[in-house]
C-alpha positions as CSV (number, residue, x, y, z in Angstrom):
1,X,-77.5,-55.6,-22.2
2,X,-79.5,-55.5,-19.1
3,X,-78.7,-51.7,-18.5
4,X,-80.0,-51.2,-22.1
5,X,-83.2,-53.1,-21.7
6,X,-83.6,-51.3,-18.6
7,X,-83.0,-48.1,-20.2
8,X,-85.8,-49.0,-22.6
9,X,-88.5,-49.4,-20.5
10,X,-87.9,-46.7,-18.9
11,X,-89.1,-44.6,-21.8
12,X,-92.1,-46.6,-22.5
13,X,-95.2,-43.7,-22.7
14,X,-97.1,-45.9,-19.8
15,X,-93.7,-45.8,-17.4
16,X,-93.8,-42.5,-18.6
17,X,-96.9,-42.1,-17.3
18,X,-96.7,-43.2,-13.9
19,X,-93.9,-41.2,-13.4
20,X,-95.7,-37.8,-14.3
21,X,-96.9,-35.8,-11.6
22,X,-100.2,-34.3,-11.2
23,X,-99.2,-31.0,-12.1
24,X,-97.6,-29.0,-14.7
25,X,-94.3,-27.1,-15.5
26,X,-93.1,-24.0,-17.1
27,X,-92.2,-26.4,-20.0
28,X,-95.9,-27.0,-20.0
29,X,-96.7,-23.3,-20.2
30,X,-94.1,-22.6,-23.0
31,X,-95.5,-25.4,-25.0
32,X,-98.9,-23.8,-25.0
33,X,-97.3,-20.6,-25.5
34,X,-95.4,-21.7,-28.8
35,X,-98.2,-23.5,-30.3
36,X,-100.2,-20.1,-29.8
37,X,-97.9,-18.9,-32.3
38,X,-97.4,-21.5,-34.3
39,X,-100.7,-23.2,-34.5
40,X,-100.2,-25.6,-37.8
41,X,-100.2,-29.5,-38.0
42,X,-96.6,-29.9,-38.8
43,X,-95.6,-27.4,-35.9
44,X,-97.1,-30.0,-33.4
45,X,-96.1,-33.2,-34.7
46,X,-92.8,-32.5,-34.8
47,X,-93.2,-31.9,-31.1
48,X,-95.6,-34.3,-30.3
49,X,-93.2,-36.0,-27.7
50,X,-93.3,-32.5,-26.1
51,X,-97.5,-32.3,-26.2
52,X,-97.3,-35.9,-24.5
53,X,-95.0,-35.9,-21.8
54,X,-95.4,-32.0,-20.4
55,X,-99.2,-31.7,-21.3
56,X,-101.0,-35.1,-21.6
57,X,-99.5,-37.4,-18.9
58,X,-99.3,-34.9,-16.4
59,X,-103.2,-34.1,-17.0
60,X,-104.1,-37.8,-17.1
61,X,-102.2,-38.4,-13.5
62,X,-104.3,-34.8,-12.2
63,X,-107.4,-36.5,-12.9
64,X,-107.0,-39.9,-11.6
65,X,-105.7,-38.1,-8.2
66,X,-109.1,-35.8,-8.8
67,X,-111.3,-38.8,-8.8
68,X,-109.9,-40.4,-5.6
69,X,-111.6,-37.7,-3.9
70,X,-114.6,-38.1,-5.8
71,X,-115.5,-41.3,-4.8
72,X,-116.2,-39.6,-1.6
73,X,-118.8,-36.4,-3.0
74,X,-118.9,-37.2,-6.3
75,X,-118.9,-41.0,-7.7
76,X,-121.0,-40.6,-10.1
77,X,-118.8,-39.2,-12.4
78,X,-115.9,-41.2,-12.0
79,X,-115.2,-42.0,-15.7
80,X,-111.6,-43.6,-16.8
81,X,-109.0,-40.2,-17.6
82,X,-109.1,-40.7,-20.9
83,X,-112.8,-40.4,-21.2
84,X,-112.6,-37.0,-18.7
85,X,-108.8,-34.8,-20.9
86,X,-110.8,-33.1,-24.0
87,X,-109.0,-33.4,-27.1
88,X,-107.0,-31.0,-27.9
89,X,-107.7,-31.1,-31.7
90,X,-110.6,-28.3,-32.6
91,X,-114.0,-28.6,-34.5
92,X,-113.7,-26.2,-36.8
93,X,-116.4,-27.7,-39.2
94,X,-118.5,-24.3,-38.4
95,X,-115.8,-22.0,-37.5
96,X,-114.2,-19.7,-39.6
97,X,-110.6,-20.0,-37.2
98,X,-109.4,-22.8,-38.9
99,X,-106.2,-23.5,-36.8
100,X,-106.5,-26.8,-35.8
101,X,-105.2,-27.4,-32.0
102,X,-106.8,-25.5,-28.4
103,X,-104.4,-23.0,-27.2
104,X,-105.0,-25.1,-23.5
105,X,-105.5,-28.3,-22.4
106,X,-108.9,-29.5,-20.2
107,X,-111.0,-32.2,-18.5
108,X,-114.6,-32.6,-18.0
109,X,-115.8,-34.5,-15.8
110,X,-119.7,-35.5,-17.1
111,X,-122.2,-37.4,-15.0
112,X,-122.7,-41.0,-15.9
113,X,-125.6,-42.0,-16.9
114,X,-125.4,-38.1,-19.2
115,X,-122.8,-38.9,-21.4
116,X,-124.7,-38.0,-25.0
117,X,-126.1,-35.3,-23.9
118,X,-123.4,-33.4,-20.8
119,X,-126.1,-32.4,-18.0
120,X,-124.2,-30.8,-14.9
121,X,-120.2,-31.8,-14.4
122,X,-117.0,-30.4,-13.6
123,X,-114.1,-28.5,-15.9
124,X,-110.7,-27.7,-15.5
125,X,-108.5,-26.2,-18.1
126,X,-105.3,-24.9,-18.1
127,X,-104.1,-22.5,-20.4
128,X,-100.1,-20.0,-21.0
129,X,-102.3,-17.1,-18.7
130,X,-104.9,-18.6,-16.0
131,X,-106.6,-22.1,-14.5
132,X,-110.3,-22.3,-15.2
133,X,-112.5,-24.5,-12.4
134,X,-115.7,-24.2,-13.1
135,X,-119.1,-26.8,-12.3
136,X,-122.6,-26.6,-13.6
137,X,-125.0,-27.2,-16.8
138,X,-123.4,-25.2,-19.4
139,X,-125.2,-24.7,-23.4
140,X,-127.7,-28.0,-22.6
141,X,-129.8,-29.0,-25.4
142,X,-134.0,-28.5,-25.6
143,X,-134.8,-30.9,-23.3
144,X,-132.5,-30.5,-20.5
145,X,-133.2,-27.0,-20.8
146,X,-137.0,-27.6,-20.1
147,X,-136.5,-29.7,-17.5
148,X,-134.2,-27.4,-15.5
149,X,-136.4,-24.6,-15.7
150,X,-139.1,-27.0,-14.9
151,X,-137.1,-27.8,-11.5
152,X,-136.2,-24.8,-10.8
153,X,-140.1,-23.2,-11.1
154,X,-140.9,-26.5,-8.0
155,X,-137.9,-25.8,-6.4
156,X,-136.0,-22.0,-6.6
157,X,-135.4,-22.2,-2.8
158,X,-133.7,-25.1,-2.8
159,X,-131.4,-23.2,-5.5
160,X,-131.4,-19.9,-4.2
161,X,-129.9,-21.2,-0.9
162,X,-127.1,-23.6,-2.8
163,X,-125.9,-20.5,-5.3
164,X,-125.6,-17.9,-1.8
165,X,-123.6,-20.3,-0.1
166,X,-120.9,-18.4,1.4
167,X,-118.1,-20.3,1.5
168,X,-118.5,-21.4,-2.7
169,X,-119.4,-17.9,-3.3
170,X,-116.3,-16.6,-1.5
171,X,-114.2,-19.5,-3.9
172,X,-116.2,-19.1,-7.0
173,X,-118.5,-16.6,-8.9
174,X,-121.5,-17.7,-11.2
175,X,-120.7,-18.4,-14.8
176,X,-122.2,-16.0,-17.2
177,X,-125.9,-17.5,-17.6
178,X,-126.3,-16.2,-21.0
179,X,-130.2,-14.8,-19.9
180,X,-133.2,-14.9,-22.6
181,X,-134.6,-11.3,-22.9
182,X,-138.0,-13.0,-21.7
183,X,-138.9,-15.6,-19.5
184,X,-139.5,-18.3,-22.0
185,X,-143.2,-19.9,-23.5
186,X,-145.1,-22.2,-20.7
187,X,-143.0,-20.1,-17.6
188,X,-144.9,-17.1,-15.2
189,X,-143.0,-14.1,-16.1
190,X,-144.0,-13.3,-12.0
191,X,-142.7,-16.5,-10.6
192,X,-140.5,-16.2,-8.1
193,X,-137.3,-18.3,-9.9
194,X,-138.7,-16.0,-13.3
195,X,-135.1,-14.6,-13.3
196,X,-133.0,-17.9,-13.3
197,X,-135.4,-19.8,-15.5
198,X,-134.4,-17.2,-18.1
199,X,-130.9,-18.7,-17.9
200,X,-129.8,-21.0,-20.8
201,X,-126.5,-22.3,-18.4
202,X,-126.2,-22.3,-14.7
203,X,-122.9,-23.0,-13.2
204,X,-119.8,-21.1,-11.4
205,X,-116.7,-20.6,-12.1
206,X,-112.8,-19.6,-10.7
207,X,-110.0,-18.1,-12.9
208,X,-107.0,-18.1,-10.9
209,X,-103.5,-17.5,-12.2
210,X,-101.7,-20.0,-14.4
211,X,-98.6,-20.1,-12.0
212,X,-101.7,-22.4,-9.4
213,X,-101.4,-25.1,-12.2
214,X,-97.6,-25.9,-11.2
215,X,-97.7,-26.0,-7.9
216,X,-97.5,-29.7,-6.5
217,X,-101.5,-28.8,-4.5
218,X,-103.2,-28.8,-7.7
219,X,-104.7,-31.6,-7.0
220,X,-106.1,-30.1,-3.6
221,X,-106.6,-27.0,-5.1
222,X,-109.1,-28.4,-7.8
223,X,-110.7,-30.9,-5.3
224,X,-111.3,-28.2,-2.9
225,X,-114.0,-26.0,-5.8
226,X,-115.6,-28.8,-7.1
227,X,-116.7,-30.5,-3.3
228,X,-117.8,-26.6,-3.0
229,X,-120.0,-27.0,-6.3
230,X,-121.4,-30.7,-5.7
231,X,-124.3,-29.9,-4.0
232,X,-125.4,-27.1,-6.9
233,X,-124.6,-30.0,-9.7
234,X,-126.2,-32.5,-8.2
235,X,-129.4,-30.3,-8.0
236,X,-129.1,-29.5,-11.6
237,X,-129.0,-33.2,-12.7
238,X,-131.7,-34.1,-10.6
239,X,-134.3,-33.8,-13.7
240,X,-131.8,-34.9,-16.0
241,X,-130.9,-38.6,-14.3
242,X,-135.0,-39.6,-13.9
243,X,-134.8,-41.4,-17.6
244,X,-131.4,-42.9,-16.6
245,X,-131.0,-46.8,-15.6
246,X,-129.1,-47.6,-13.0
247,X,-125.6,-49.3,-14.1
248,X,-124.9,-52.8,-12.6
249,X,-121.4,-52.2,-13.1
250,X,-118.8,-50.3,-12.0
251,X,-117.2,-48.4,-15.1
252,X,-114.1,-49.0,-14.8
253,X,-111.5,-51.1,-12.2
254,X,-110.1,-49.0,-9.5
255,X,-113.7,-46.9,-9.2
């Protein structure tokens, strides 16, 4: 009876969870793979166990392990996992792809304080073909926008010297900026930052082979871009955060 009892809690999805490691596996990859080609409801809860214990727990473990780094360069956005994995269901309220589940699994890692609204953080995804690191501001809404451009007009110095650093350059490239044709109302088309405050996002970004998501450094590996990129997300939530109280709190236990 012991043995049995034993054996039960064993397979209880938090022992589970502690067990997981913070990486993945080629069952991981051949999940992601399969639901690629079979991307219907009943496909994936039939093999919800699968999703859970190859996919979910491992990512949940990856970016715990992340965040003990972070209260070192980044502790601001130390959030609880759960609030950091992305679902994995899609929005497809405006799409006309109505398959219902990502083809990958990801974390974001949002500043406090930013929560409604995103301002400058760090991603990770994984998908069957490459690992995706990126950090920045990325689609912000009107006002974020403004006050970006805004900071970079007073200070495009400060960001021209953090986005040639060598050593994040050398790890990371910038992520596509999606540039207005024209430098937008209220901006000198002849300022010196004219080029950047054209920019809707500002971040950079690594794609590195899939195979780097099973190797037991992830957590290194992922530690090591994003301590490259805190200095240029912190800049880019500088005019974000000036609106944002303080906590008094720390948001959750172990942080």
């Amino acid at each position: 009876m012991a043995r049995s009892t034993a054996a039960k809690k064993s397979t209880h999805p938090g022992d589970r969870a502690q067990q997981a490691q913070p990486y993945f596996t080629e069952k991981s990859l051949k999940f992601l793979r399969d639901l690629k080609r079979n991307n219907r409801r009943e496909w994936f809860e039939a093999r919800r166990e699968i999703y859970e214990r190859e996919l979910k727990q491992p990512m949940l473990v990856l970016i715990e392990t992340v965040m003990g780094g972070m209260v070192e360069y980044a502790p601001g956005h130390l959030r609880p996992p759960q609030k950091c994995m992305l679902r994995i269901y899609r929005d497809t309220r405006f799409s006309s792809d109505k398959t219902p589940y990502k083809t990958h699994v990801s974390a974001w890692w949002t500043r406090n304080g930013l929560e409604k609204t995103s301002g400058g953080g760090y991603y990770l995804h994984v998908s069957p073909t490459e690992l995706v690191l990126a950090a920045g501001v990325y689609m912000p809404p009107k006002e974020q926008l403004f006050a970006i451009r805004t900071h970079l007009r007073e200070h495009h110095e400060e960001f021209k010297r953090l986005i040639d650093q060598k050593k994040l350059r050398k790890a990371m490239t910038l992520h596509d900026p999606m540039p207005l044709t024209r430098t937008p109302k209220g901006f000198a088309p002849d300022h010196p930052a004219s080029e950047w405050i054209r920019w809707r996002q500002w971040g950079v970004i690594a794609s590195l082979p899939a195979e780097e998501a099973l190797k037991p450094g992830l957590p290194a590996l992922v530690s090591r871009h994003f301590r490259l990129a805190q200095p240029l997300v912190d800049f880019l939530n500088q005019p974000l955060l000036k609106e944002v109280k303080p906590r008094n709190k720390p948001l959750f236990g172990l942080y």
